[in-house]
C-alpha positions in Angstrom: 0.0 0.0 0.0 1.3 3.9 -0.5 0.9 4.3 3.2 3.2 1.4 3.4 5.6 2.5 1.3 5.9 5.6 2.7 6.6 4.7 6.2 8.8 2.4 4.7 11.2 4.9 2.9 11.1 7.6 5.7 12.2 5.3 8.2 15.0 3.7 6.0 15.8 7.5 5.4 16.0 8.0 9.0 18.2 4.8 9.3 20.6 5.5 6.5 20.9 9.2 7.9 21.6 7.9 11.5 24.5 5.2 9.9 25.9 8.4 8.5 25.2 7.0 4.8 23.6 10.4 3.3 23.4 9.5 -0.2 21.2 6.3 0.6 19.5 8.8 3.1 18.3 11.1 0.6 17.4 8.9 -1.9 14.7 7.3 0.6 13.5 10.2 1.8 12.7 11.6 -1.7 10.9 8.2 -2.5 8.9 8.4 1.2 7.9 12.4 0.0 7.2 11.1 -3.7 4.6 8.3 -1.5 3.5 10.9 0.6 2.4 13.7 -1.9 0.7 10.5 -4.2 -1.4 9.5 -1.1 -2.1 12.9 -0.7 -3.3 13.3 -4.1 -5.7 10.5 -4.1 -7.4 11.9 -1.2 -9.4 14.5 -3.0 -11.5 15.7 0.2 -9.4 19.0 1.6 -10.5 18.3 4.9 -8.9 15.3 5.1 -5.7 16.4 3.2 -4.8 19.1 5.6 -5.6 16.4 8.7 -3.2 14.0 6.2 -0.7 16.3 5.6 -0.2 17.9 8.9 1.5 15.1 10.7 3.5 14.3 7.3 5.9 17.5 7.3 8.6 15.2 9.2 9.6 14.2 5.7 10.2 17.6 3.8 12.2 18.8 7.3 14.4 15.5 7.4 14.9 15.7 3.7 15.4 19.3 3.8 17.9 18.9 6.5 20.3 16.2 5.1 20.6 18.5 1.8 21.8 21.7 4.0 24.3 19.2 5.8 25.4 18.2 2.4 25.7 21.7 1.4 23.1 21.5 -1.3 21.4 24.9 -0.5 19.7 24.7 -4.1 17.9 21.3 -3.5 17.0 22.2 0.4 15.6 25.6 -1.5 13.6 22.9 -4.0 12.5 20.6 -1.0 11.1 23.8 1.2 9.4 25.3 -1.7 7.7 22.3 -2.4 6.8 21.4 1.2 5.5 25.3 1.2 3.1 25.0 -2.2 1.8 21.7 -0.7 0.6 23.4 2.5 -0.9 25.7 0.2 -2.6 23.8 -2.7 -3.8 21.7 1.2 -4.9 24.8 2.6 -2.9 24.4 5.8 -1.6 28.0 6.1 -2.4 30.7 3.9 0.9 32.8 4.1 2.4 28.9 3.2 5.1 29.7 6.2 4.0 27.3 8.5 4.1 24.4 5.5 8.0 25.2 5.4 10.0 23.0 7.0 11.3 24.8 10.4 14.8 24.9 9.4 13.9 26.3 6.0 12.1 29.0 7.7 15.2 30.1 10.2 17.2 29.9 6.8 14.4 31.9 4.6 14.2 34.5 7.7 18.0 34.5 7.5 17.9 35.1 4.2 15.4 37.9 4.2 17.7 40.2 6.8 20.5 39.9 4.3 18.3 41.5 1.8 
């Protein structure tokens, strides 16, 4: 099943990140947030894809994470945008901040007082 699958990936993700193997731990958790947003999809109901999608942003904030360790700023960028349209096209947050993973907000914020 998807909701399989996705619990699957994200916690091989989590296991390949704590090993210290990031390559394998990216890879997963891209496959677990591919899972995730297809599950989403088929839910159709909005209601019930911002209950879904609430306790889901783990994913985009692990991913999102191992990229700015790896010092890919412009796939973190990518992984936080995404998690941020989600939350919108879901309806979770209007200003789509709270949809960001928290790290990717500290680093948007950061960004924003450079500017």
């Amino acid at each position: 099943s998807p909701a399989l699958a996705f619990h699957t990936y994200f916690t091989m993700g989590q296991t390949y990140e704590s090993a210290g193997d990031a390559v394998r731990a990216e890879w997963k958790y891209s496959r677990a947030q591919e899972e995730l947003e297809q599950m989403r999809d088929r839910l159709g109901v909005q209601t019930l894809q911002i209950n879904f999608a609430k306790d889901k942003v783990a994913v985009y904030e692990s991913l999102f994470r191992l990229q700015m360790a790896q010092g890919d700023t412009e796939a973190a960028f990518l992984t936080a945008e995404r998690a941020r349209a989600r939350s919108l096209a879901a309806g979770i947050d209007p200003t789509g901040a709270r949809g960001m993973p928290e790290p990717a907000r500290q680093w948007r914020a950061e960004l924003n007082s450079l500017y």
